[in-house]
N, C-alpha and C positions, 0 to 999 in steps of 0.2 A: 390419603396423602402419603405420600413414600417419607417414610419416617427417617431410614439412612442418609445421612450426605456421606460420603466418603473424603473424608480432609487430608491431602497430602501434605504435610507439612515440609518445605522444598528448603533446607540448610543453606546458607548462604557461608563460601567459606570468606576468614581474617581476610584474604590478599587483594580477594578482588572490591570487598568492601572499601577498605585502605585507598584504594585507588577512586574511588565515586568522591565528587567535588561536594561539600556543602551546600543543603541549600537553604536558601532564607526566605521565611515566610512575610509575605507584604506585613506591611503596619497596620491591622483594623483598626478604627475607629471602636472605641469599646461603650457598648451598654450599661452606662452606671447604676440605672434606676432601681435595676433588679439582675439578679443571678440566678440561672436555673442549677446549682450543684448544691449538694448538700452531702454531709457527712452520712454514709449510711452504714446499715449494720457489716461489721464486718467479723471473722472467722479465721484465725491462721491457719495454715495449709497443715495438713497433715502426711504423714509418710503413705499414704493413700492416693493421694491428689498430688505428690510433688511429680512432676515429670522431667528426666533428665535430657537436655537438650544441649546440642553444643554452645559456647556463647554465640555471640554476632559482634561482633565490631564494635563498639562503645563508641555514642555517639556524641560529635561536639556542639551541635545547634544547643538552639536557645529552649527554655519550655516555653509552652504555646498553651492559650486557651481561648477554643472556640466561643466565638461573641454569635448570638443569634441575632437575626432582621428583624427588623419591625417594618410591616409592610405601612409602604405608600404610595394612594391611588391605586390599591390594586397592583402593585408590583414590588417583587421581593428589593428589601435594600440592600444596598453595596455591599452592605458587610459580607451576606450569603453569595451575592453573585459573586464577588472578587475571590471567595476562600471557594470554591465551586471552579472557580476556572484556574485558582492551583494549583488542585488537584489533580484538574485534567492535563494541564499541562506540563505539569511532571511528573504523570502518571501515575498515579498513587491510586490505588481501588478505595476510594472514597466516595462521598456523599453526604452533600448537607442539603440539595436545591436540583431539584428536578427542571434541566435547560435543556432538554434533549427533546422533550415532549410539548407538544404544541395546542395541544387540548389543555382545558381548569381540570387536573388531575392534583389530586393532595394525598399524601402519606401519612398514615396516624401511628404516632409509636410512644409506648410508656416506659418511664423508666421504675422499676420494681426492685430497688433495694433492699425492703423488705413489707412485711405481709400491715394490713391498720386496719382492716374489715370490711376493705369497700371494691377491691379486686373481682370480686363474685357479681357484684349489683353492674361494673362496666361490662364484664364478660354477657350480663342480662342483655345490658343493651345494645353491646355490637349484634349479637346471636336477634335479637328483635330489630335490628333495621340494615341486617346483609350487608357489615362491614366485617373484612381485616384486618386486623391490628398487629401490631410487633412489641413484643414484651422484652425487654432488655433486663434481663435477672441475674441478679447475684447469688452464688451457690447457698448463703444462707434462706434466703426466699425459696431456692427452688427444695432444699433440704427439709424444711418446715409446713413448706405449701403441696405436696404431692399432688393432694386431690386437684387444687387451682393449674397446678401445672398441665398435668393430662387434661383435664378441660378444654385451656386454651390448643392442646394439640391436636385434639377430638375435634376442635370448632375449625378449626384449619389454620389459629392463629402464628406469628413466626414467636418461637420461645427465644429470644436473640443472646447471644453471651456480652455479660456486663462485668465479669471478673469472679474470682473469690473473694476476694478481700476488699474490695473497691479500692486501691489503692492508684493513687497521681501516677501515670505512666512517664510522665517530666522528670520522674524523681529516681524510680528504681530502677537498677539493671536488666539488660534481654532474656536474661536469664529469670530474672523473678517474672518480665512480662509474658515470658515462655509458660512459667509456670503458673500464673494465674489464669490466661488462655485454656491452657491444655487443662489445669483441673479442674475446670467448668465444663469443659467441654467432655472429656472423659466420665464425670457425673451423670451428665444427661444422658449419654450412650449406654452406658451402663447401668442405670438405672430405669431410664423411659426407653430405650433402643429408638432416641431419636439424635439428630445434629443437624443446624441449619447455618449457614455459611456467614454472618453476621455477627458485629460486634459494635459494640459502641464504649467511647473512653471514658472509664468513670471522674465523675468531675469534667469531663471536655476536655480535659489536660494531655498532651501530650506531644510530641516531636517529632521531625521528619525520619526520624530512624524508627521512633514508635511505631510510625506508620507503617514502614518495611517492615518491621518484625510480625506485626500482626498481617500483613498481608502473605508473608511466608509461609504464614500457618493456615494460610488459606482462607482467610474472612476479606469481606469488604465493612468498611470501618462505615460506620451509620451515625452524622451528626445530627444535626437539624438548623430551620428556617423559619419558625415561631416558636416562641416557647414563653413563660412568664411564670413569678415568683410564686407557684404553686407549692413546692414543698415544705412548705414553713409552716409547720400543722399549726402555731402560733400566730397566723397572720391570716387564717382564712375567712373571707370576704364575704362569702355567700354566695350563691348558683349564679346571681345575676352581672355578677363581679366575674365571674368567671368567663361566662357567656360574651360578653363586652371583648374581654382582655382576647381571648381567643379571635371572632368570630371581625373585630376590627383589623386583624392583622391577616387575612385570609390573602394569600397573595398564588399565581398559579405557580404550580411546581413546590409548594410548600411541605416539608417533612417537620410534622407537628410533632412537638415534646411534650408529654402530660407528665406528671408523676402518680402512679396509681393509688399513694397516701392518700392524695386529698379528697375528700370530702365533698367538697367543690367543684371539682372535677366529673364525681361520680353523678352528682345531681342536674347538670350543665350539659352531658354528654347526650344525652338522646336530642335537645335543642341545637345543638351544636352542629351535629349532622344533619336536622334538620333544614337550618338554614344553607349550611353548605351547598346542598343539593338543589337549597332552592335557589341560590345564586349561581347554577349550571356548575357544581364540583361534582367530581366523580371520586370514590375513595379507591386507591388501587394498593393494592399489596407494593414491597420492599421486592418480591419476587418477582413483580413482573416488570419494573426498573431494572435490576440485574442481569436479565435474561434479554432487555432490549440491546 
């Protein structure tokens, strides 16, 4: 696997931003039952990790947070389809719901805020049933985890950027989101000589300038189209719990949220692919969406 991405990060100057209209995101319908964000560990940046970047434009929209689907019948809900055709439509290098592709194709992706002992036992089981997966890490995970990290890059999985600090992208300046981007991403080059074009918002939070900024830096922003209250190392259910929550919401085009905390997740994951596969799903990499 070619370890380099080469990220141009493309400045956007005050004048011509000043001039772009606002735009407003639809009204989702929101998911009250359960939330997939959680407080995860975080790390302030260091003179190391700070990267100077011009600002951007400070943006007037509203903050946003991504509501996931819950499938029915077999096809993803409104919620993914409407924020998926946002996207496309005001061209934002986004991703929550695979509508391009016309095969039961699904995307597996973890979020990895930080390390609970069970990262190594999923890595077992993609590596035993010929899946890839995308790990959304935060610089303290990947700073603590080495060995887990090169693993996942050795098995071919995407190591995706989740921030340093996890911090609400709704909240802080382009400037802070510049530099929580870039000192993740400067980390992993400099330390693994890898970078792969991917990012996901910590918390789901974020704005339609969020989104420019992170795409400037040359990522496509990675939501999702299932997901369920897995991180709540307090509320976990049991494999069979897990199994259900996931494998009833199976919808095609779906980009599946784990969090690699749970426990639940770890024990649930080889049945999980299981069945997908036996209800004709194919697992396809983040890579081969981007490149179509």
């Amino acid at each position: 696997m070619k370890r380099i991405f080469q990220i141009s990060a493309v400045l956007v100057s005050l004048s011509l931003l000043s001039s772009c209209a606002r735009l407003s995101m639809p009204k989702y319908e929101q998911v009250t039952d359960e939330t997939s964000t959680r407080e995860e560990s975080t790390t302030k940046l260091t003179p190391e990790t700070t990267v100077n970047i011009e600002p951007i434009a400070r943006s007037t929209d509203t903050k946003k947070s991504h509501s996931y689907g819950v499938a029915k019948d077999g096809k993803a809900n409104e919620i993914s389809i409407n924020a998926q055709n946002y996207f496309d439509t005001n061209k934002f290098k986004a991703f929550c719901l695979d509508t391009k592709n016309d095969k039961k194709v699904m995307y597996l992706t973890f979020d990895c805020g930080y390390e609970n002992g069970y990262t190594a036992k999923i890595l077992d089981v993609l590596k035993e049933k010929g899946v890839n997966a995308a790990f959304f890490c935060t610089l303290p995970q990947v700073k603590e985890n080495p060995d887990l990290i090169n693993r996942m890059i050795d098995d071919g999985h995407i190591v995706g950027n989740h921030s340093v600090t996890h911090p609400s992208f709704a909240e802080i300046s382009e400037t802070q989101m510049s530099e929580e981007v870039k000192g993740m991403e400067e980390y992993l080059k400099n330390n693994f000589n890898y970078s792969e074009p991917y990012f996901r918002f910590p918390k789901g939070e974020y704005t339609d300038n969020a989104l420019r900024v992170v795409e400037k830096l040359g990522y496509t922003s990675v939501f999702w189209s299932l997901a369920y209250a897995d991180w709540d190392l307090n509320n976990q259910k049991g494999e069979q719990y897990a199994f259900d929550k996931v494998t009833s919401r199976f919808h095609p085009g779906a980009v599946i949220l784990l969090h690699s905390v749970s426990p639940d997740n770890a024990n649930a994951l080889s049945k999980i692919i299981d069945e997908a596969r036996k209800q004709g799903y194919e697992f396809c990499s983040l890579r081969q969406y981007v490149s179509n």
